[in-house]
N, CA, C and O atoms as a GROMACS GRO file, in nm:
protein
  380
    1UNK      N    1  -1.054  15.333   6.789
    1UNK     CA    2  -1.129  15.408   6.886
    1UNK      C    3  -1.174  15.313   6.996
    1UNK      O    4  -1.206  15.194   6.994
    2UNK      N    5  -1.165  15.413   7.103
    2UNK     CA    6  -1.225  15.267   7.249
    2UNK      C    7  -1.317  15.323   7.274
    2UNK      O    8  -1.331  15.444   7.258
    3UNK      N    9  -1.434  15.215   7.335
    3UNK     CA   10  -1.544  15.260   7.381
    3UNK      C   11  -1.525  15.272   7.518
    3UNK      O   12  -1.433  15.198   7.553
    4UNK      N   13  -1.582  15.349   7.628
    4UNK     CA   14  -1.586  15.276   7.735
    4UNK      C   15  -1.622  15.226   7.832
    4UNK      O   16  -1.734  15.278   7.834
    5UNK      N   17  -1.619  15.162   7.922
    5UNK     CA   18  -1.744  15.096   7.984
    5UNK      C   19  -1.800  15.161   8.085
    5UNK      O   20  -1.745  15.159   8.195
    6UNK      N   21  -1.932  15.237   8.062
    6UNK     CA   22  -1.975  15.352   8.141
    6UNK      C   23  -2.112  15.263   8.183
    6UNK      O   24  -2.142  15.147   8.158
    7UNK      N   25  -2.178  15.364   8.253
    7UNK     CA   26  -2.285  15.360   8.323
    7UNK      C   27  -2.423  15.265   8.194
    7UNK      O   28  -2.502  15.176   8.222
    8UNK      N   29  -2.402  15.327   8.075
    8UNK     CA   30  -2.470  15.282   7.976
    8UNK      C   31  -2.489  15.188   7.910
    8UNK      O   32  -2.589  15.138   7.859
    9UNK      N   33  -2.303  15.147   7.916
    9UNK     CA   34  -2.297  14.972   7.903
    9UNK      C   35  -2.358  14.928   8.014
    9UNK      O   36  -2.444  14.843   7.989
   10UNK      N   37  -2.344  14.955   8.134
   10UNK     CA   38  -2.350  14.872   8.218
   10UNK      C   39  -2.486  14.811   8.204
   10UNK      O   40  -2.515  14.693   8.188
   11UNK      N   41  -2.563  14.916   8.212
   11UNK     CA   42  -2.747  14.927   8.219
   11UNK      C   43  -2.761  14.786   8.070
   11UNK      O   44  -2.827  14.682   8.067
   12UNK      N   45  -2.684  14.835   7.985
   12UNK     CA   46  -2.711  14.732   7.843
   12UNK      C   47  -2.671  14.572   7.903
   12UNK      O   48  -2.756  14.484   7.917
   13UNK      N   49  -2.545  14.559   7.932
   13UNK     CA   50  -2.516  14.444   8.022
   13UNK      C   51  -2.617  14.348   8.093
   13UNK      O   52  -2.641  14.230   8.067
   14UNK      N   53  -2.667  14.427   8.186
   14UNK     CA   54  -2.827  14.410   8.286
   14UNK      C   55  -2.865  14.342   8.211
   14UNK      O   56  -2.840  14.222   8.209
   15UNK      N   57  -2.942  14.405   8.124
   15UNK     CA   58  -3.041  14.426   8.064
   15UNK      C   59  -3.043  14.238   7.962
   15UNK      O   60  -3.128  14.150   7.969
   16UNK      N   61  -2.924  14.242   7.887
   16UNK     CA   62  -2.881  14.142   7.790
   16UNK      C   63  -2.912  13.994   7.873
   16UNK      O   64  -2.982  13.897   7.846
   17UNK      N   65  -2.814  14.034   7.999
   17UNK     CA   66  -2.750  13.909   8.101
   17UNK      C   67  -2.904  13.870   8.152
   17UNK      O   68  -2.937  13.752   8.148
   18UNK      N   69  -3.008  13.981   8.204
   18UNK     CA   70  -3.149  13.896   8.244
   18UNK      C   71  -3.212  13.825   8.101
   18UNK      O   72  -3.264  13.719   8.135
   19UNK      N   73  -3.220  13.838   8.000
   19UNK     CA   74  -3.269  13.792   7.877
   19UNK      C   75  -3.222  13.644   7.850
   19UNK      O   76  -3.274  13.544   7.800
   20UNK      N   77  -3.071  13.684   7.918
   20UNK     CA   78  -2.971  13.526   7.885
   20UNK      C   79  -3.058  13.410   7.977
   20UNK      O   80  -3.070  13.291   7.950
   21UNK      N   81  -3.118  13.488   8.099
   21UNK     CA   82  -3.158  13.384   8.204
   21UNK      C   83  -3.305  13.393   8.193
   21UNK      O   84  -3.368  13.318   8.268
   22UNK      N   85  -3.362  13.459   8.126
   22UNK     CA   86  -3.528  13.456   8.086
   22UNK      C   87  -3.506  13.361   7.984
   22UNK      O   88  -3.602  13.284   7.988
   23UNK      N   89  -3.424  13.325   7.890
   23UNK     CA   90  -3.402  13.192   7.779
   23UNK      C   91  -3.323  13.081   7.832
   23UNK      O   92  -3.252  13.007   7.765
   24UNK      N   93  -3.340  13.076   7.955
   24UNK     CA   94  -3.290  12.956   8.008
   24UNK      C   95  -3.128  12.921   7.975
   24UNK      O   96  -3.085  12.806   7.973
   25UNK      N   97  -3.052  13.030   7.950
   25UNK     CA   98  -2.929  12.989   7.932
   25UNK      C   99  -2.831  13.065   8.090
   25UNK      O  100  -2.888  13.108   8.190
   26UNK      N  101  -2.678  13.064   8.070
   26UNK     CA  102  -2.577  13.112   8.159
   26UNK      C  103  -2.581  13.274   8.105
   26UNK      O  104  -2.654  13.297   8.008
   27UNK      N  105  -2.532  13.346   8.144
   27UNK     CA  106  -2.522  13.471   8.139
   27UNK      C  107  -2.329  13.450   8.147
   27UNK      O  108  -2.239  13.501   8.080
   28UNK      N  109  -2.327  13.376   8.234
   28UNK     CA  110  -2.123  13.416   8.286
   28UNK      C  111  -2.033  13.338   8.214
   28UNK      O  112  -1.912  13.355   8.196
   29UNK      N  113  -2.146  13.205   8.156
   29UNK     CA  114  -2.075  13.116   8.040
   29UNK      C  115  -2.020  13.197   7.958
   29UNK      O  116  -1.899  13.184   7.940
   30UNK      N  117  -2.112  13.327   7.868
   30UNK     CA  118  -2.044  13.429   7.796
   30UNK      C  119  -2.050  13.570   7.833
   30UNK      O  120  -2.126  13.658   7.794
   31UNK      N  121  -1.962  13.572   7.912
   31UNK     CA  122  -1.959  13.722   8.008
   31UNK      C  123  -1.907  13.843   7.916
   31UNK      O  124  -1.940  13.961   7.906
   32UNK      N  125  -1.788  13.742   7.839
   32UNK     CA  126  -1.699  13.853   7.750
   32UNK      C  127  -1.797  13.920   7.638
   32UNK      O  128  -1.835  14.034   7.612
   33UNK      N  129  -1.811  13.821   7.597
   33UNK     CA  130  -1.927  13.848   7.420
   33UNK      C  131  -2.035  13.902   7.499
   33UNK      O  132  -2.075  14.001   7.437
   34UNK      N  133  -2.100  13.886   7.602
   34UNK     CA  134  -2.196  14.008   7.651
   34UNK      C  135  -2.186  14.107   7.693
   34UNK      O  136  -2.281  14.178   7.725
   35UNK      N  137  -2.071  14.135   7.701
   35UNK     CA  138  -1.965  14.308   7.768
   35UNK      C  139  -1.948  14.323   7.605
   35UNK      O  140  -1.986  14.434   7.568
   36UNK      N  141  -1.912  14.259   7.523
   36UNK     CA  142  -1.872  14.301   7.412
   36UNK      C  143  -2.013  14.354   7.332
   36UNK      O  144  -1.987  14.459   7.274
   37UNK      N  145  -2.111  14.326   7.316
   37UNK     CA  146  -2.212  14.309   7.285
   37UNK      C  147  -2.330  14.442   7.340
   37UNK      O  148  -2.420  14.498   7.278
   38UNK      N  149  -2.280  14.457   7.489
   38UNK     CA  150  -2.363  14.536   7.576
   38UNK      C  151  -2.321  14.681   7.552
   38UNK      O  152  -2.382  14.778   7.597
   39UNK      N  153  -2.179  14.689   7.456
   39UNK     CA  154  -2.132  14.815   7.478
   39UNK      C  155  -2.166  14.824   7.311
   39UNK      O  156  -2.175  14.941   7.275
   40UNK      N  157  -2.180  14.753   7.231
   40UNK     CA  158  -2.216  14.754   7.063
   40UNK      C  159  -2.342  14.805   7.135
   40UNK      O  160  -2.348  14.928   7.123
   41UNK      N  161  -2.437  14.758   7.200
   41UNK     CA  162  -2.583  14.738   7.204
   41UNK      C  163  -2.595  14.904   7.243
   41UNK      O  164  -2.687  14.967   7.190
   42UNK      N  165  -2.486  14.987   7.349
   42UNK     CA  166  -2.545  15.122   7.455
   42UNK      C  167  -2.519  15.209   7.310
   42UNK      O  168  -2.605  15.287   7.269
   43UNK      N  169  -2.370  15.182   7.224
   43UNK     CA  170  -2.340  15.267   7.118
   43UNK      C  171  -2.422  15.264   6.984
   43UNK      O  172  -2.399  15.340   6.890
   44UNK      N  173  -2.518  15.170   6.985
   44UNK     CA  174  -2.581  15.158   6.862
   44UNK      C  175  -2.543  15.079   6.760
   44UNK      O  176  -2.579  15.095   6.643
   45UNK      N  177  -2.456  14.976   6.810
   45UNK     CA  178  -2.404  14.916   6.714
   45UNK      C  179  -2.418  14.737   6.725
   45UNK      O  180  -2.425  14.676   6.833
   46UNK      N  181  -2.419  14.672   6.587
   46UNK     CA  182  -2.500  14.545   6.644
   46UNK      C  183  -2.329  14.459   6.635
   46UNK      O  184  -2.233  14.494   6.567
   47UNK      N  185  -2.340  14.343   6.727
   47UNK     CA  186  -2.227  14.273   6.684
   47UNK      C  187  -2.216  14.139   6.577
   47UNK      O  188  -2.299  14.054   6.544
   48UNK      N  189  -2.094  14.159   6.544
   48UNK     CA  190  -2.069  14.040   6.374
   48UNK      C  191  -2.055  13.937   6.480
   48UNK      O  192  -2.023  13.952   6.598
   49UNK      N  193  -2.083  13.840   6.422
   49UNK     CA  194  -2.030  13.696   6.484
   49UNK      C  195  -2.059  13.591   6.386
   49UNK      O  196  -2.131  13.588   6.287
   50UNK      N  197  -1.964  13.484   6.456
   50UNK     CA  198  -1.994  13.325   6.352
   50UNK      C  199  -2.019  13.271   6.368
   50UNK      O  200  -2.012  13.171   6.296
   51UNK      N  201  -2.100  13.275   6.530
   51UNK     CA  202  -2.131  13.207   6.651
   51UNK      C  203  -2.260  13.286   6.696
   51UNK      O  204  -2.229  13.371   6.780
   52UNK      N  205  -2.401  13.285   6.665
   52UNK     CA  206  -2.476  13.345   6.672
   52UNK      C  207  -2.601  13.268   6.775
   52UNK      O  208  -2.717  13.300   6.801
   53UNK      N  209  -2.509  13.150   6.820
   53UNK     CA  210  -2.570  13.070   6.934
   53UNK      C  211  -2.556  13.120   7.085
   53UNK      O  212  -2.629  13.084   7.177
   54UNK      N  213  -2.393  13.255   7.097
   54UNK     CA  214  -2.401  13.309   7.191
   54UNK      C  215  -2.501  13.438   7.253
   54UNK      O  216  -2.502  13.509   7.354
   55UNK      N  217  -2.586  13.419   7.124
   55UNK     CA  218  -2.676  13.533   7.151
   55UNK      C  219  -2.834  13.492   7.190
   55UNK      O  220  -2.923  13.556   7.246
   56UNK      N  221  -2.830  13.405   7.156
   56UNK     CA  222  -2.953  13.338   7.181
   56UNK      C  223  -3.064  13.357   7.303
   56UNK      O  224  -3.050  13.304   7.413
   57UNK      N  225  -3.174  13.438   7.269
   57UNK     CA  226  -3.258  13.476   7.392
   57UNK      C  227  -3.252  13.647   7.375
   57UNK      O  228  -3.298  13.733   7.449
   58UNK      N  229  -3.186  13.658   7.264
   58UNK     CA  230  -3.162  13.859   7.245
   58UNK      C  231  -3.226  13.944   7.150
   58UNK      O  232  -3.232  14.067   7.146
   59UNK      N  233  -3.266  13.866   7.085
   59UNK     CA  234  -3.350  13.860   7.004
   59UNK      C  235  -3.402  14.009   6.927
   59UNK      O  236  -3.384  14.072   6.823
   60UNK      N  237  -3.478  14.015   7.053
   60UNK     CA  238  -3.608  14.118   7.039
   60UNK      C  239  -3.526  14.237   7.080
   60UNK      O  240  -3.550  14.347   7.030
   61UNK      N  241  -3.405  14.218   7.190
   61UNK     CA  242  -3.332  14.383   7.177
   61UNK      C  243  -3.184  14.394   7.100
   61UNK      O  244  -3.117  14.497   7.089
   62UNK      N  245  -3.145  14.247   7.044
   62UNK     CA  246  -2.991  14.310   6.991
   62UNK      C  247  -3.013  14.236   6.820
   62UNK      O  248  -3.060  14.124   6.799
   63UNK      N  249  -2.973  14.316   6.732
   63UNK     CA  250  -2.969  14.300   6.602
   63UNK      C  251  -2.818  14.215   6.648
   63UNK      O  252  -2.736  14.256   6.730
   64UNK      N  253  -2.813  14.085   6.568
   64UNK     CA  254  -2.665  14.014   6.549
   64UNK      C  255  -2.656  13.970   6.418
   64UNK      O  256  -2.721  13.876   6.373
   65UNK      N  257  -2.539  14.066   6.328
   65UNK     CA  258  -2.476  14.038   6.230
   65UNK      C  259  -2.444  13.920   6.220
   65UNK      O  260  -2.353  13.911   6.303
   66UNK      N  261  -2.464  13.767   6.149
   66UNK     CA  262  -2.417  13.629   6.144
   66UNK      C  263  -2.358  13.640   6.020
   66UNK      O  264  -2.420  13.635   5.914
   67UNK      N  265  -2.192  13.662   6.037
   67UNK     CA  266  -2.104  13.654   5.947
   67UNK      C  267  -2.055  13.458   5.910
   67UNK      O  268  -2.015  13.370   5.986
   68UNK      N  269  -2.083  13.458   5.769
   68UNK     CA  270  -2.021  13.313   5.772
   68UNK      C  271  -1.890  13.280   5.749
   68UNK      O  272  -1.809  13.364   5.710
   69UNK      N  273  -1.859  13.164   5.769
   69UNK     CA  274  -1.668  13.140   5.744
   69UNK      C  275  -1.639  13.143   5.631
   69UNK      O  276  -1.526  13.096   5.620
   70UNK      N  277  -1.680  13.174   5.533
   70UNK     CA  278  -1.643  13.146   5.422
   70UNK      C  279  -1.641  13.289   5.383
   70UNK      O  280  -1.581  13.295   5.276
   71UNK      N  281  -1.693  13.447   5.434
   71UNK     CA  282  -1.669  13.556   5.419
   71UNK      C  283  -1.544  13.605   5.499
   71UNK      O  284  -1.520  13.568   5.614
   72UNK      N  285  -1.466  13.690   5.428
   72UNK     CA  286  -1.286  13.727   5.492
   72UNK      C  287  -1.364  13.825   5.602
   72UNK      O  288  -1.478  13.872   5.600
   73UNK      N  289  -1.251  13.835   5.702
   73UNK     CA  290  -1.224  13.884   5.830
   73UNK      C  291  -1.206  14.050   5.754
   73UNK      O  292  -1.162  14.069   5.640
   74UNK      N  293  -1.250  14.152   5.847
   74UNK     CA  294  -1.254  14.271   5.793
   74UNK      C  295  -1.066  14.320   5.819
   74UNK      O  296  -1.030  14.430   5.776
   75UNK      N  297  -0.985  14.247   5.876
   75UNK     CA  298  -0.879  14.272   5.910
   75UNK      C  299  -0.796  14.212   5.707
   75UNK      O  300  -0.707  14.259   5.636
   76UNK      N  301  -0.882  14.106   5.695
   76UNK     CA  302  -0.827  14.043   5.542
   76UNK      C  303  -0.880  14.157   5.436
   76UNK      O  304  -0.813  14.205   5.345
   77UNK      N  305  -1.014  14.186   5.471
   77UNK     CA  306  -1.092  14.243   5.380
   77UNK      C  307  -0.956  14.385   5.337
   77UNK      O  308  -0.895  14.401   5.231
   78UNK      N  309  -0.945  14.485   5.495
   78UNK     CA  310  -0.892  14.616   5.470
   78UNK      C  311  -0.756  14.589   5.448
   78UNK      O  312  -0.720  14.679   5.371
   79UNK      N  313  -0.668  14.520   5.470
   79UNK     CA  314  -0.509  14.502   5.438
   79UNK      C  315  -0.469  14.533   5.327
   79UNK      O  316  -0.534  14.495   5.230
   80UNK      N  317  -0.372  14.597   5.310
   80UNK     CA  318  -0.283  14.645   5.155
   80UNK      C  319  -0.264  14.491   5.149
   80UNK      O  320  -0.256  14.414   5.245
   81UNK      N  321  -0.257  14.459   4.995
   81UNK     CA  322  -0.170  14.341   4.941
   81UNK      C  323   0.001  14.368   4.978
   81UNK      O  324   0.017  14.481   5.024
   82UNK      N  325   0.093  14.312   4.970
   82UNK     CA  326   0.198  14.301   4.966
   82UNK      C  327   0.248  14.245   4.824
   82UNK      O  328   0.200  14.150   4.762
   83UNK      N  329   0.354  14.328   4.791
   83UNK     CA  330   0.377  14.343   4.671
   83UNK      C  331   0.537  14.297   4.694
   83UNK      O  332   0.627  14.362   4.747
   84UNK      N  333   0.540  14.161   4.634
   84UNK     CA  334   0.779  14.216   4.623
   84UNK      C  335   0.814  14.238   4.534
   84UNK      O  336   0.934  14.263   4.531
   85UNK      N  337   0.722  14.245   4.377
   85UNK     CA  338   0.792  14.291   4.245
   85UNK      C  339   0.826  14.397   4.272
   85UNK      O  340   0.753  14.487   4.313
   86UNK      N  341   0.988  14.401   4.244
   86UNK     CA  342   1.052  14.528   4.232
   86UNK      C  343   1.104  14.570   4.372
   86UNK      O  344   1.188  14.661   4.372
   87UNK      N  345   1.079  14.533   4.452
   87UNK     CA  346   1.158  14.626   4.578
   87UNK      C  347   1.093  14.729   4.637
   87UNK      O  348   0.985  14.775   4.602
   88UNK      N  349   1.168  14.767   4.736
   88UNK     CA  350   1.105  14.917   4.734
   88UNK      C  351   1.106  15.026   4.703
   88UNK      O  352   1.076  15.134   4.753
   89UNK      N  353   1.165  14.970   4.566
   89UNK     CA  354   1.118  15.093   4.474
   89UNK      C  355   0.961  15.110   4.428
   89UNK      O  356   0.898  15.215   4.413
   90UNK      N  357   0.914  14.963   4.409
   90UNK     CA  358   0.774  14.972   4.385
   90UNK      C  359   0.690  15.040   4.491
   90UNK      O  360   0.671  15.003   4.607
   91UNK      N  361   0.638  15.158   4.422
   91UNK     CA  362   0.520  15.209   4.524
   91UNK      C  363   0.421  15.141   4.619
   91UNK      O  364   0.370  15.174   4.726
   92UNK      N  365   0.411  15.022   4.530
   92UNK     CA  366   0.297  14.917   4.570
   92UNK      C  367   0.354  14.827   4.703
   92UNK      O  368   0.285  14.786   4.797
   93UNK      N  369   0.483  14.809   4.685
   93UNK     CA  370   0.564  14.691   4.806
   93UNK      C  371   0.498  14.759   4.949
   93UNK      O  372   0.475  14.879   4.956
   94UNK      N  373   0.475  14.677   5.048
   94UNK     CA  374   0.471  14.714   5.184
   94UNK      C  375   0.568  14.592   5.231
   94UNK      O  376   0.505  14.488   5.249
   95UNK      N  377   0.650  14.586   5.246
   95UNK     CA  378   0.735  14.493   5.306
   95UNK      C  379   0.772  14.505   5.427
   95UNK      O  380   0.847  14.421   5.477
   0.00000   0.00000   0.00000
């Protein structure tokens, strides 16, 4: 599903990017992860990261999930195993 970047992100954007510069940091250093972030933030949704230094100064308006490296990627987490016993005859094979 896409979100998209409406009037609501935008306002969230604002909003994030003055916070970045009320904590004394860049706002454009991380433009992407704050578009990414601003549109989690308009939809209600907080963002995962492993890097929770790009948020810094957000504190008080964005909840940030700090996923560590040592927890699998939700792309590892949801994947079928791959199976080659048997071929594809095995129900289980995704080859």
């Amino acid at each position: 599903m896409a979100l998209p970047v409406d009037d609501a992100v935008a306002s969230s954007y604002a909003l994030l990017a003055a916070k970045r510069v009320t904590a004394s940091r860049q706002p454009r250093a991380r433009s992407f992860d704050l578009l990414i972030a601003a549109t989690g933030h308009s939809h209600g949704a907080a963002p995962v990261t492993r890097n929770s230094g790009d948020f810094v100064g957000l504190d008080d308006v964005l909840e940030v999930v700090r996923r560590s490296r040592s927890q699998p990627t939700a792309q590892r987490a949801c994947s079928p195993p791959k199976y080659h016993v048997g071929g594809r005859d095995n129900p289980n094979w995704h080859g």
